[in-house]
TORDRENGU-729214 format. One record per residue (C-alpha): residue in one letter; residue number from 1; x, y, z. Coordinates in nm, 2 decimals. Layout:
N
+--------+-----+--------+--------+--------+
| residu | num |     c1 |     c2 |     c3 |
+--------+-----+--------+--------+--------+
|      A | NUM |      X |      Y |      Z |
...
+--------+-----+--------+--------+--------+
END
This chain:
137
+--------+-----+--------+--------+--------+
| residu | num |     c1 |     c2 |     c3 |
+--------+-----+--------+--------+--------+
|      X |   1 |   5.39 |  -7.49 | -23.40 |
|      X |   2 |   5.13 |  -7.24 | -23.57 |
|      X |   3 |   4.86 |  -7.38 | -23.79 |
|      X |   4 |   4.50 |  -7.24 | -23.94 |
|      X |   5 |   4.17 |  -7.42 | -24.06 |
|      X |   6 |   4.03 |  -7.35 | -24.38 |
|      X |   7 |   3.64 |  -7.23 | -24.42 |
|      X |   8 |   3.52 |  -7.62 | -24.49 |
|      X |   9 |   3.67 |  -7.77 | -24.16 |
|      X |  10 |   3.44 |  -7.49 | -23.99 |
|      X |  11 |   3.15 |  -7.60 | -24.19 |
|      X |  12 |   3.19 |  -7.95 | -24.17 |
|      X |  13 |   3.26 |  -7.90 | -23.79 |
|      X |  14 |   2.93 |  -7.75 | -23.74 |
|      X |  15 |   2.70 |  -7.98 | -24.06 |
|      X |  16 |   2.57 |  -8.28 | -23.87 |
|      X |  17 |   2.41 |  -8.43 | -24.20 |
|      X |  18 |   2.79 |  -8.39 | -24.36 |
|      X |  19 |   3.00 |  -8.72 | -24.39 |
|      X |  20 |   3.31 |  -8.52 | -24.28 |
|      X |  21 |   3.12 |  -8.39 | -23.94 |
|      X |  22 |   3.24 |  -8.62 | -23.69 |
|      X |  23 |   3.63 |  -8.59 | -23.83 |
|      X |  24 |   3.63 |  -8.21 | -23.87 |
|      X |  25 |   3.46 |  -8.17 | -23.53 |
|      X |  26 |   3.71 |  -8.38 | -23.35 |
|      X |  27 |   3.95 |  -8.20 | -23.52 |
|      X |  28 |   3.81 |  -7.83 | -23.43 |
|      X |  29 |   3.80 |  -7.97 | -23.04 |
|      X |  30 |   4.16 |  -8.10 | -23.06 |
|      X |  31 |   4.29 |  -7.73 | -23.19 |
|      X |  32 |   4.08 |  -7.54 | -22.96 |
|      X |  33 |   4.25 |  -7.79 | -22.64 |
|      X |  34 |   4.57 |  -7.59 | -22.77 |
|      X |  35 |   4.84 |  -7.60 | -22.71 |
|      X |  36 |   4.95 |  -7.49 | -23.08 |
|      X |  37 |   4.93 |  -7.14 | -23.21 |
|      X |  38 |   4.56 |  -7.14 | -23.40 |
|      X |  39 |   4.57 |  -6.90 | -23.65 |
|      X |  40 |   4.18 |  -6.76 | -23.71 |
|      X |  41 |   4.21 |  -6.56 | -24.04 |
|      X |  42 |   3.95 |  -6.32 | -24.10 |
|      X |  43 |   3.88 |  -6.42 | -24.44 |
|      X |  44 |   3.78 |  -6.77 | -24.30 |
|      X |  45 |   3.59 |  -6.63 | -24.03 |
|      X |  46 |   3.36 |  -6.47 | -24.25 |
|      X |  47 |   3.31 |  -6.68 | -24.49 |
|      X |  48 |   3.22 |  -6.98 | -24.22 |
|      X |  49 |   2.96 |  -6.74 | -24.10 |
|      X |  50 |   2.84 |  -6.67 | -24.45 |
|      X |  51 |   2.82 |  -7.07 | -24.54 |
|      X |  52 |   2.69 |  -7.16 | -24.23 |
|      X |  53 |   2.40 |  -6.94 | -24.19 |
|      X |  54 |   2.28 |  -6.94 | -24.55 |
|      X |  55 |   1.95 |  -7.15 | -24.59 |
|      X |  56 |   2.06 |  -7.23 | -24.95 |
|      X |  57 |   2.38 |  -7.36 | -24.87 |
|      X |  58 |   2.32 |  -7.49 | -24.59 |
|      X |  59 |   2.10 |  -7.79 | -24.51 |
|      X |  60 |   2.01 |  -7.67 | -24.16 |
|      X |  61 |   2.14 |  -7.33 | -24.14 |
|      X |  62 |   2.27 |  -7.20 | -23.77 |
|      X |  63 |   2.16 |  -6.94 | -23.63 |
|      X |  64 |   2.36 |  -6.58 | -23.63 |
|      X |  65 |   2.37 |  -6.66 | -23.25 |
|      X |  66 |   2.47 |  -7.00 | -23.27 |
|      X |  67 |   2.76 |  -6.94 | -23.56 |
|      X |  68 |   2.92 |  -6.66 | -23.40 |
|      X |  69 |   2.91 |  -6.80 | -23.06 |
|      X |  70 |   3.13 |  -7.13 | -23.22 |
|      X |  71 |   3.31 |  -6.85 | -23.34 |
|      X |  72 |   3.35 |  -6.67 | -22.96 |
|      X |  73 |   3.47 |  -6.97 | -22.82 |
|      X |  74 |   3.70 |  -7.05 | -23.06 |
|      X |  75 |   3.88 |  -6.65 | -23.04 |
|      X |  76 |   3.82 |  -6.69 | -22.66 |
|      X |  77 |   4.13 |  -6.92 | -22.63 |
|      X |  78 |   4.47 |  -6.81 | -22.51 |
|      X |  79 |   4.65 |  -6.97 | -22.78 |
|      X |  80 |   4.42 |  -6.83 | -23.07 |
|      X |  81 |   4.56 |  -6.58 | -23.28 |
|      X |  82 |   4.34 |  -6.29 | -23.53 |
|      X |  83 |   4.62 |  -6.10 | -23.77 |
|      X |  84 |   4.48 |  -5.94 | -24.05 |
|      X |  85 |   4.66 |  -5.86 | -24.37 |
|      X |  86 |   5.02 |  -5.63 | -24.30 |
|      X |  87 |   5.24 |  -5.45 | -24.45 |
|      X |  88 |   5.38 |  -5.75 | -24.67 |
|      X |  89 |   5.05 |  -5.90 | -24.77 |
|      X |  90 |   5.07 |  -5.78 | -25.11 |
|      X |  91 |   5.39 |  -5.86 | -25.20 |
|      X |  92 |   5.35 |  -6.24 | -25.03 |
|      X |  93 |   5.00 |  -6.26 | -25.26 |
|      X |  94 |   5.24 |  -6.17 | -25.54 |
|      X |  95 |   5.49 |  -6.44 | -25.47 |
|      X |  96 |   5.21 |  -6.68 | -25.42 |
|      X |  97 |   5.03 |  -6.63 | -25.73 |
|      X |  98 |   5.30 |  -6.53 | -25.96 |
|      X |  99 |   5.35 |  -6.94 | -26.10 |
|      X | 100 |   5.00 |  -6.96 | -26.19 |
|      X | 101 |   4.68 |  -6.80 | -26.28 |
|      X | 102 |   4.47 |  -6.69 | -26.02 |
|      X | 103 |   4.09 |  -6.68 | -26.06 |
|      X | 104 |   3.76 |  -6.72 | -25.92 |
|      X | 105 |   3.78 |  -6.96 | -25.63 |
|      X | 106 |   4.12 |  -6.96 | -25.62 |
|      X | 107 |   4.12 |  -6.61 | -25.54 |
|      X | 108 |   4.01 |  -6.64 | -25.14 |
|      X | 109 |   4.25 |  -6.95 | -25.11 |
|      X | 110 |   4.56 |  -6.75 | -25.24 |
|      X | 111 |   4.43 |  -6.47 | -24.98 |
|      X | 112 |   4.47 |  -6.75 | -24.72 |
|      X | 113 |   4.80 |  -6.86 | -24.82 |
|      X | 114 |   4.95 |  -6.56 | -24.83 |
|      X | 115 |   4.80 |  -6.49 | -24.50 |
|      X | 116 |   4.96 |  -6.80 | -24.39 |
|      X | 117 |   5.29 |  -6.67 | -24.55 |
|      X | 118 |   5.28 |  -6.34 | -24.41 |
|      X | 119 |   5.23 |  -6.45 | -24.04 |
|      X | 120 |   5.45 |  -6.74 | -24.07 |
|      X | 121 |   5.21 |  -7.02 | -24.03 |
|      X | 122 |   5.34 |  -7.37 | -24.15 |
|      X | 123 |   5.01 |  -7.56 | -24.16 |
|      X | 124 |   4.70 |  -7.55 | -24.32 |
|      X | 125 |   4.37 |  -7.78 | -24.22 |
|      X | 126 |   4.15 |  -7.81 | -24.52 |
|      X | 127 |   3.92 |  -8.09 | -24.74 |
|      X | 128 |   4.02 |  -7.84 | -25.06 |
|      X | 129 |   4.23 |  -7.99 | -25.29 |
|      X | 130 |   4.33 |  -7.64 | -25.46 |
|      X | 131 |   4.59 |  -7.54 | -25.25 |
|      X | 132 |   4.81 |  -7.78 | -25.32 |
|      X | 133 |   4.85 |  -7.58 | -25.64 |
|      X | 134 |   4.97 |  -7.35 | -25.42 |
|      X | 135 |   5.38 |  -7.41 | -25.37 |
|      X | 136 |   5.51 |  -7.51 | -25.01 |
|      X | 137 |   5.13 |  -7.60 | -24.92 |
+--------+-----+--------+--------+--------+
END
């Protein structure tokens, strides 16, 4: 089985005053024990160390040391996986955008998806309601 996590299970892995902290984190142990395929998109990557370092997101922002380092040990595991977009990533963004409009914060979640699509990865960890817009998610 493949799966990926979505930016927010990151942040709420790593935001103690979060309500969602205890579940996420749990959740970010379990999938780093393996043994499923994790799926570490680049997209997410960045944008958890964007969120989690900004002091005006967040409450208490990590540091660049401590953020990457969750990072580290999470790419450090055998069964973690880093594609980036391929040869077909255009035409899969196509097919998942092509029922609906696609906008603003729906933008990066469509880039997700279709990374999901693209690498044949069947399921997605995520508080964000928006991709169930998203067919087959």
């Amino acid at each position: 089985m493949s799966l990926t996590v979505d930016v927010n299970v990151l942040v709420y892995a790593s935001d103690e005053s979060s309500a969602f902290h205890a579940k996420a984190l749990d959740l970010v142990e379990r999938l780093a024990r393996g043994p499923d395929l994790l799926y570490l998109f680049w997209p997410v990557v960045m944008g958890y160390l964007r969120i989690a370092t900004h002091p005006a997101i967040f409450l208490r922002p990590l540091s660049v040391a401590a953020a990457t380092g969750n990072i580290e040990q999470l790419l450090a595991r055998p069964h973690t996986r880093t594609p980036g977009e391929g040869d077909t990533f255009w035409h899969m963004y196509g097919a998942a955008t092509s029922r609906m409009v696609v906008r603003g914060n729906l933008v990066p979640d469509a880039h997700l998806v279709s990374l999901m699509r693209e690498n044949g990865v069947g399921t997605l960890w995520t508080h964000d309601l928006d991709f169930r817009k998203f067919e087959g998610i």
